[in-house]
N, C-alpha and C positions, 0 to 999 in steps of 0.2 A: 296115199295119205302121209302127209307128215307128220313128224315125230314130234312130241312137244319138249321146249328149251328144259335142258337140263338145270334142277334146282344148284347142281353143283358152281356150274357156270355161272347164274345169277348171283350168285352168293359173291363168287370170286370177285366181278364186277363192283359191288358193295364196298366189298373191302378193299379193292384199288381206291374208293373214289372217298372212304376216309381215311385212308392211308395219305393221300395226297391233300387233303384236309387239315392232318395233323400236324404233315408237312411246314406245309404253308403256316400255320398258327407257330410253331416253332420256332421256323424262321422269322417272324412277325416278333414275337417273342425276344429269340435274339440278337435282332437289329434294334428293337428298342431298348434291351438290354445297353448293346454296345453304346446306343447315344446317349443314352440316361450316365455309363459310367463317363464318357469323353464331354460330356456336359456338365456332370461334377467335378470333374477334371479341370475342366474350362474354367468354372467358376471358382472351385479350389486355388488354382492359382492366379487370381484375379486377387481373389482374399488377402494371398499372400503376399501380391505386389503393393495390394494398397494400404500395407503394413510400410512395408517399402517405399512408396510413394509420401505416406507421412512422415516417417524418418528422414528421409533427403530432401522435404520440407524443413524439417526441424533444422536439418543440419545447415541450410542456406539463412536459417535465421538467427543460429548460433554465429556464423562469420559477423554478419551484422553486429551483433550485442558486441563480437571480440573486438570489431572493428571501432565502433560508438564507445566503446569504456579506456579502449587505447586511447583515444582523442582525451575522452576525461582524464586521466593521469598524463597525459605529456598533450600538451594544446600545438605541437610542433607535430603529430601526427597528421599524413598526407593521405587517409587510404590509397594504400598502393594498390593497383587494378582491379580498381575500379574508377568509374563516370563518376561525375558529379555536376553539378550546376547551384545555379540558385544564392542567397543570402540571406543571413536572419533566418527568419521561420518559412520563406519560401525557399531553403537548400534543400534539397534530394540527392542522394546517389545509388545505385544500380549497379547490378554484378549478374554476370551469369556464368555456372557453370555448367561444362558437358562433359561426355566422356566416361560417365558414370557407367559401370559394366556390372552385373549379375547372371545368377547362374541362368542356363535356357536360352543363353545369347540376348539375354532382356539387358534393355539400356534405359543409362537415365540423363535428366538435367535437372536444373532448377537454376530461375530466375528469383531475384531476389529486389525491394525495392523499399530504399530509407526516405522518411519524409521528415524532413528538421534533422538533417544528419549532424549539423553544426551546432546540435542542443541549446538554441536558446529559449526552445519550449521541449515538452517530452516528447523523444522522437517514437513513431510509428515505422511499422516494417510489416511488410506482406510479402510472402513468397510463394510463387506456383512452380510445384514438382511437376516431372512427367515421367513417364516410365514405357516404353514402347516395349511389349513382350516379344520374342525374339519367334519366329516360325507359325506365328498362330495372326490370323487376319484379322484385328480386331482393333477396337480405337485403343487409341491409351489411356493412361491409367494417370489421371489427375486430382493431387491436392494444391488445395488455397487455404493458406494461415496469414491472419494477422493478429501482431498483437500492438497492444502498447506496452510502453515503458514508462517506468517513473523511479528518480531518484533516492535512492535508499540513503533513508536518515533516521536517525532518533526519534522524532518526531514527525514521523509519516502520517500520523492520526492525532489526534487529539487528546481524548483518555485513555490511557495504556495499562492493565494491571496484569502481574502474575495472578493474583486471585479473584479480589472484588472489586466491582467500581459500583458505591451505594447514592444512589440521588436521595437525600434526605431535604425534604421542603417540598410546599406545594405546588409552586409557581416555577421551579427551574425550568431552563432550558439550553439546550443545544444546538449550536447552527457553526455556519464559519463565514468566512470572507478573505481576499488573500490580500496583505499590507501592501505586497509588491507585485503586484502584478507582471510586471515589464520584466524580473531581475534583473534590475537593472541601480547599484547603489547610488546610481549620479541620479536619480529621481525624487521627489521629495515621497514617502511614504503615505498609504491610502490609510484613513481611520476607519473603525468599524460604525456603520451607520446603518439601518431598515434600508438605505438605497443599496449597498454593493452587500447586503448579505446574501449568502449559498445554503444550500443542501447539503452541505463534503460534512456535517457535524460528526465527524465518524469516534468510535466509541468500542474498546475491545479487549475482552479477557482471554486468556489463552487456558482458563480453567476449566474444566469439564462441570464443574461442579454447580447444581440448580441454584439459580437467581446467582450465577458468576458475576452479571449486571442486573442490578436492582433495579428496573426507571423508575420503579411506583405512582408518581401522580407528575415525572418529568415530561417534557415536551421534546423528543429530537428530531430535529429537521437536519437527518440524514441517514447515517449505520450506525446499527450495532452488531456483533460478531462478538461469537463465544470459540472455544475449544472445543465444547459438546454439546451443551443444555439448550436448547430451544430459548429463547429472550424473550419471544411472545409472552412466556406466562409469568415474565415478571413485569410487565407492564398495570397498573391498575386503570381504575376506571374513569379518570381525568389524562390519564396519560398516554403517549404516543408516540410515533416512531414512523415516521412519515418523508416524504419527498416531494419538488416541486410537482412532478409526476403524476404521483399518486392517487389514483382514483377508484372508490370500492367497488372490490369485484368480488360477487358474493358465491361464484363458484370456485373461489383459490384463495380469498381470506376466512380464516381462522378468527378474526378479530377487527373489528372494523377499523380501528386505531394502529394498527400497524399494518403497515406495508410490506407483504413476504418479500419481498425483492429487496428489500431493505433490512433484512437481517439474512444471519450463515450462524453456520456452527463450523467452520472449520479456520479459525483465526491462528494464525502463528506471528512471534514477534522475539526477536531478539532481547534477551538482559543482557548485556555486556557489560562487565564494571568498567569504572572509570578512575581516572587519578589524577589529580593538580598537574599544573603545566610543569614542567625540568626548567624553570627558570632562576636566576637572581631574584629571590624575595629581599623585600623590606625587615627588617624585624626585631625594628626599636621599638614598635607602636606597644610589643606585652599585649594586654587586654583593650580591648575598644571599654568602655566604662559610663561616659557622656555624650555633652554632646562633641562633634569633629565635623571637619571639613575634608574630605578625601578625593583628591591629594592635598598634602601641605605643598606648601608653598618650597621650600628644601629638597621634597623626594625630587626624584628623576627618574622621567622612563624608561623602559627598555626599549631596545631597539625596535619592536614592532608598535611603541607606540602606547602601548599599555603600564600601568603603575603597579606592580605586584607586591601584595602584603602578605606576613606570615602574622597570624595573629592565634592568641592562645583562646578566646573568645570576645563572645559581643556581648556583654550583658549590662543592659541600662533599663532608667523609669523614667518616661516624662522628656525625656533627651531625644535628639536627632541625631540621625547618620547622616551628611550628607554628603551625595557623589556629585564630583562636578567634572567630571574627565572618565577614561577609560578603565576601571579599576578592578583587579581582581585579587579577589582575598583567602589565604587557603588559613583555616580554622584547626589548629591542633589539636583542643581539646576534644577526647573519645566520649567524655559522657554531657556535657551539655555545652555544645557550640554557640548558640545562636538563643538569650532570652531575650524580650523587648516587651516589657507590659507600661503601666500607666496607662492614663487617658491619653498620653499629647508622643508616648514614645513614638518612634517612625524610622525608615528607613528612605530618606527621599533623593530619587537619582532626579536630576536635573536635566527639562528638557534637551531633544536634541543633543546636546555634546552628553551628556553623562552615561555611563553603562556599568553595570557591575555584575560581575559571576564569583560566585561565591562555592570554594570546596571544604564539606565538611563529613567527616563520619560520626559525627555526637548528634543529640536531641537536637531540634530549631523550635524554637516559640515563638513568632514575632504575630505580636497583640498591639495593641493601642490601636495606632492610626492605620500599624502594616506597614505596609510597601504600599510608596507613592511614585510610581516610575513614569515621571513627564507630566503629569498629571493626576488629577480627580475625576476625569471626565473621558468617555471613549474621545472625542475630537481630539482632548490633549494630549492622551498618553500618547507616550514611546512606545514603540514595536515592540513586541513581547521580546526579542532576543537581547533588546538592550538589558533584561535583569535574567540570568539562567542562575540556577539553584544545581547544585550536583551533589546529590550524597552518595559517598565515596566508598561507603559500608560495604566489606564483602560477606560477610556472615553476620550472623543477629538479625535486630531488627533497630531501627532507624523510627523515631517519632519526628515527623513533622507537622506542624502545625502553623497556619500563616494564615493573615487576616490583609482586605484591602480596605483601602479607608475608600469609599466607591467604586474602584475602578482597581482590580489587581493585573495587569498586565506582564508576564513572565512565563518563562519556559522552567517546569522543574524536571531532573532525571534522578531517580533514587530506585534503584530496583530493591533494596531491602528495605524501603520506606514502607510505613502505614502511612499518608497525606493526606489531612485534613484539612480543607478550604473553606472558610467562613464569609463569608460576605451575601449580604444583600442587592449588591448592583450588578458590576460586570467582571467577568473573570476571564481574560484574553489571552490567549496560549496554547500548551501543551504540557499536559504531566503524565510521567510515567513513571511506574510505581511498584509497591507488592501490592496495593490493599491502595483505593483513594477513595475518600469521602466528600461530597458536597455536603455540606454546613449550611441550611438557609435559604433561600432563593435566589442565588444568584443566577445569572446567565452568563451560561458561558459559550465562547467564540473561539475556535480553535483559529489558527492563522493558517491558511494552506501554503503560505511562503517559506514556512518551515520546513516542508516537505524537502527543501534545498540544503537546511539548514546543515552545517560543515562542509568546505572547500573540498573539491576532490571524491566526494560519493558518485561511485559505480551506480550505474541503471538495473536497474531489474525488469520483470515481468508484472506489470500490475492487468491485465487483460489478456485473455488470449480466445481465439474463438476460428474455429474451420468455417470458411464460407463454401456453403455447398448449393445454393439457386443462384438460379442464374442472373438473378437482379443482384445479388449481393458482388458475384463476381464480375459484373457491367462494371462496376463501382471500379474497378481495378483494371480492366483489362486493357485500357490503352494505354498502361505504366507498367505492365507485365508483356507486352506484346513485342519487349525485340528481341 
């Protein structure tokens, strides 16, 4: 008879077979371990490349801008290697670099690609990075950036304050239109009319501070932009902030009168003082006091064309200013430069030929009729740039105050200004300020030709944006592809 299997034996048997069990889980264990860490690894420096990848984006777009603003200060600039083709607004040029080396034996390039490289509109640039990681089999590592540009001026926007910008009246409103479309001065000038008005009405405080922009019961057909405070809630209950666009969408409006897309809180904006030209002034005239005709008949211009006066003030009643040539007047006196009341006072530049910029650091009043620049009527006036206001003020504060006899057409710059704008009709421009108030109902039309306004303004960044689907980068890839 046989013996029966030792418990021993059985047991032994057991414990082989989760011994080899435990094994196996271990190891299961720690091969998943290892891919988990060489997969984070993977992706860690994937991370890190398309850090990298964006920066050598940027830096293919930074050549551009150095490239595009060299042109702007010397128009004898050739980019040097780089393509080009094209003229007018169908110019382009293209660059590409390689060679680009980091750590891991990872490489990079980027192509880079200007549209209107010759600025006769704002030029556009898009660039596609690449980054080939160095020992690791994988695709590369690609960014797409485009942005726009637009010329930096004074007047890039329309209402500009360090603090407030208050709409006082029921019926104002905001919009734009651009005089010049073409830039082009051999052209005759566009007037503001319901047929060529825009949505650019743009509008902006660099204050943090609630109701920085007041619209109250204003109409803008375009932006507003604060420093901090949300804009929505200074809007009241006739009033709005709107776009061609715009359409209510009640799961992202706050308010059915404004357009989110249509307001920020992260506005910034240059005050830069200002100072009268270094020229030969005039400076027999003493006070302006009645009426005049400017120029006489005696001055002589200067060389560029222009009639420069040195004048201790303007102060009349009932009298006329008027411009009939290119004329610019710097105001001495500190405490009140510029009065003009009466019924019939005025200040009238004369269409077409006439223009006047005016520097002052004392008070301005000008009442009665105003400022009549080319006209009474949007059709007639003159291009806002024909009358500029400059208060010269670097400390204190600066009262302005100025009225249009229907139609005020003009650019003011006063960073220590309070400005006060009175009128009922039309108010065509740009004012930049500490503090400006709308006076009444007027409407006002920012000119988007301004945006050029002074010879020689460097391009900025006004847009930037990654395209990351692939429809967006269709849009680009046959101008990125050599």
């Amino acid at each position: 008879m046989k013996p029966p299997p030792s418990p021993l034996r059985s047991e032994r048997g057991s414990l082989l077979i989760v011994a080899m069990i435990l094994c196996a889980v271990i190891g299961i264990a720690l091969a998943s371990y290892l891919q988990l860490g060489r997969t984070s690894l993977a992706v860690s420096n994937r991370a890190l490349y398309n850090n990298a990848a964006i920066n050598l984006a940027e830096n293919g777009l930074e050549e551009a801008m150095y490239a595009i603003n060299q042109m702007v200060a010397d128009d004898t600039y050739t980019w040097p290697s780089w393509s080009n083709n094209g003229t007018g607004s169908s110019s382009a040029a293209w660059r590409k670099w390689t060679g680009y080396t980091f750590d891991q034996n990872a490489t990079g390039m980027v192509r880079v690609y200007v549209y209107n490289y010759k600025g006769v509109s704002p030029p556009r640039i898009v660039a596609r990075s690449s980054i080939t990681l160095g020992g690791i089999s994988s695709a590369p590592i690609e960014k797409w950036i485009e942005v726009t540009l637009k010329k930096t001026s004074k007047f890039s926007n329309g209402l500009v304050a360090k603090n407030s910008i208050i709409f006082n009246g029921n019926n104002a409103t905001v919009d734009s239109w651009d005089s010049d479309p073409d830039r082009n001065a051999g052209t005759a000038p566009v007037p503001y009319s319901a047929g060529v008005r825009k949505d650019n009405g743009s509008v902006g405080s660099i204050s943090v501070a609630v109701n920085a922009v007041l619209v109250k019961q204003a109409d803008i057909w375009g932006y507003v932009a604060t420093g901090g405070s949300d804009p929505t809630t200074a809007v009241g209950t006739n009033g709005s902030i709107l776009g061609a666009g715009s359409t209510y969408d009640p799961s992202t409006w706050t308010n059915h009168n404004v357009d989110p897309t249509r307001v920020s809180t992260d506005f910034a904006a240059n005050f830069d003082p200002v100072t009268a030209p270094a020229k030969s002034y005039i400076t027999d005239l003493g006070n302006i006091n009645g009426t005049l005709t400017l120029p006489r008949g005696s001055d002589a211009p200067s060389a560029d064309g222009n009639y420069y006066y040195e004048v201790g003030q303007i102060n009349f009643n009932n009298a006329v200013l008027t411009i009939a040539d290119k004329v610019v007047i710097k105001l001495t006196n500190t405490s009140t430069a510029i009065k003009i009341g009466g019924g019939s006072g005025e200040i009238a530049i004369k269409p077409t030929v006439g223009s006047l910029s005016i520097y002052a650091d004392g008070d301005i009043d000008i009442a009665g009729k105003g400022v009549a620049n080319g006209g009474t009527t949007d059709a007639a006036a003159n291009q806002p740039v024909n009358f500029q206001l400059w208060g010269t003020k670097t400390s204190g504060t600066q009262d302005i105050k100025i009225a249009g006899n229907g139609v005020l057409s003009g650019v003011i710059y006063a960073p220590q200004a309070n400005v006060a704008i009175n009128g009922n009709g039309s108010v065509s421009g740009s004012v930049v300020a500490n503090n400006i108030t709308l006076v009444g109902n007027a409407n006002f039309h920012y000119d988007e030709s301004l945006s050029d306004f002074g010879g020689g303004n460097p391009y900025r960044v006004s847009k930037w944006r990654e395209l990351t689907s692939a429809t967006d980068r269709s849009t680009y890839a046959g101008v990125l592809g050599f």
